[in-house]
C-alpha positions, -999 to +999 in steps of 0.1 A: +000+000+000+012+037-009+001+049+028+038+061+040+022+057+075-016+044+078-014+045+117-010+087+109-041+089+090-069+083+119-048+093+153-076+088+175-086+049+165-071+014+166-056+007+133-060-029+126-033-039+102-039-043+060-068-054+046-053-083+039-055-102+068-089-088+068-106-102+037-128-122+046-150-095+067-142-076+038-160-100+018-186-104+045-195-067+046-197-064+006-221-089+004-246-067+015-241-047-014-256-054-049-226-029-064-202-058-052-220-087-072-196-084-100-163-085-082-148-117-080-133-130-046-095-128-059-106-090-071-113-081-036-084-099-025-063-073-049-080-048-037-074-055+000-035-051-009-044-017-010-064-010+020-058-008+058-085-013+085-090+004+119-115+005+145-135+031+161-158+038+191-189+054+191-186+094+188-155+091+166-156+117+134-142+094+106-150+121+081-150+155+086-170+182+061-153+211+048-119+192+055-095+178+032-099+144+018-080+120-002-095+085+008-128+067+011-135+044+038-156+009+035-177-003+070-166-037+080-191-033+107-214-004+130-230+019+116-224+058+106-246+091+106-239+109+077-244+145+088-241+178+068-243+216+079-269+236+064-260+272+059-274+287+092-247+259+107-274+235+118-263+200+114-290+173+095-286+141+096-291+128+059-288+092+063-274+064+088-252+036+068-236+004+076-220-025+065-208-025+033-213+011+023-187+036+009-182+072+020-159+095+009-155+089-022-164+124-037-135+138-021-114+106-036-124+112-068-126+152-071-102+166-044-124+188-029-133+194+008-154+166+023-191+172+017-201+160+050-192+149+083-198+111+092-196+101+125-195+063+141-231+059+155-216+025+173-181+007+173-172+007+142-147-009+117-137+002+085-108-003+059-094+027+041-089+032+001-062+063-004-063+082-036-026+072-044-030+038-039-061+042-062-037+054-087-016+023-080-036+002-086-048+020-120-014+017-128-008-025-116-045-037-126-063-016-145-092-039-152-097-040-114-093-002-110-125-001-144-144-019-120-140-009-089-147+033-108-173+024-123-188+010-092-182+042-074-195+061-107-227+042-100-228+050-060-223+089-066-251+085-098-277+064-072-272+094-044-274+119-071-308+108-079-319+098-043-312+136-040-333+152-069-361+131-057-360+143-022-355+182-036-379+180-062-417+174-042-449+188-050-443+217-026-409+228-040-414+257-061-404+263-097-378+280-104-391+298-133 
């Protein structure tokens, strides 16, 4: 894994070691995903090369908004309030995930400033995809790295919608 140091990147958890001593809950949390159906075991296991797991109590911020970002995290387990600041700077709560989803990924893919805050609900344990060792493996198997974007492409496009249709009502006005 490119991660110089991954025990630098979450100072306040316990890191658990690489993903890959950690496929099989890996695996086990995937499986609860549909998005995961085409990946084939050894895929994951390619994938895992790349990753690093840690654990987190209740409380922790595992993603902050507004701050900088250049990984995605996967829950192994617990769950996660995904929380964003409106801008009067009252928090809402816009969803509560767990096993086998993936947050962060906007910031992975575009660079920017995380667009919301996500916070362990419960213990929680997660393994972490950096943005370099996305370009890695781009660069060592690209087929994996097609399928594994794509995936993520269809995640950001399945919120996108999730959020015109909760914008969009019969009490939101036009806009002309």
């Amino acid at each position: 894994m490119s991660l110089a140091n991954p025990t630098n990147l979450y100072l306040d958890v316990e890191y658990l070691g690489s993903a890959e001593s950690h496929v099989d809950d890996v695996l086990a949390a995937i499986n609860k995903e549909a998005l995961f159906d085409e990946f084939y075991r050894y895929e994951i296991e390619e994938l895992c090369q790349f990753m690093h797991c840690f654990s987190a109590p209740a409380g922790t911020v595992l993603l902050q908004e507004g701050e900088e970002g250049d990984h995605l995290i996967l829950l192994l387990s617990g769950q996660v309030i995904v929380r964003k600041t409106d801008l009067a700077g009252k928090p809402h709560s816009l969803a509560l995930v767990g096993e086998g989803s993936i947050l962060g990924e906007m910031s992975l893919i575009d660079g920017q400033p995380r667009f919301a805050s996500c916070i362990a609900a419960e213990a929680t344990r997660f393994a972490v995809l950096s943005k370099s060792d996305l370009n890695e493996i781009m660069a060592l198997h690209p087929r994996l790295a097609n399928k594994f974007l794509t995936m993520l492409l269809q995640i950001m496009v399945e919120r996108l919608r999730d959020l015109g249709t909760r914008v969009v009502s019969p009490a939101t006005r036009p806009l002309v």
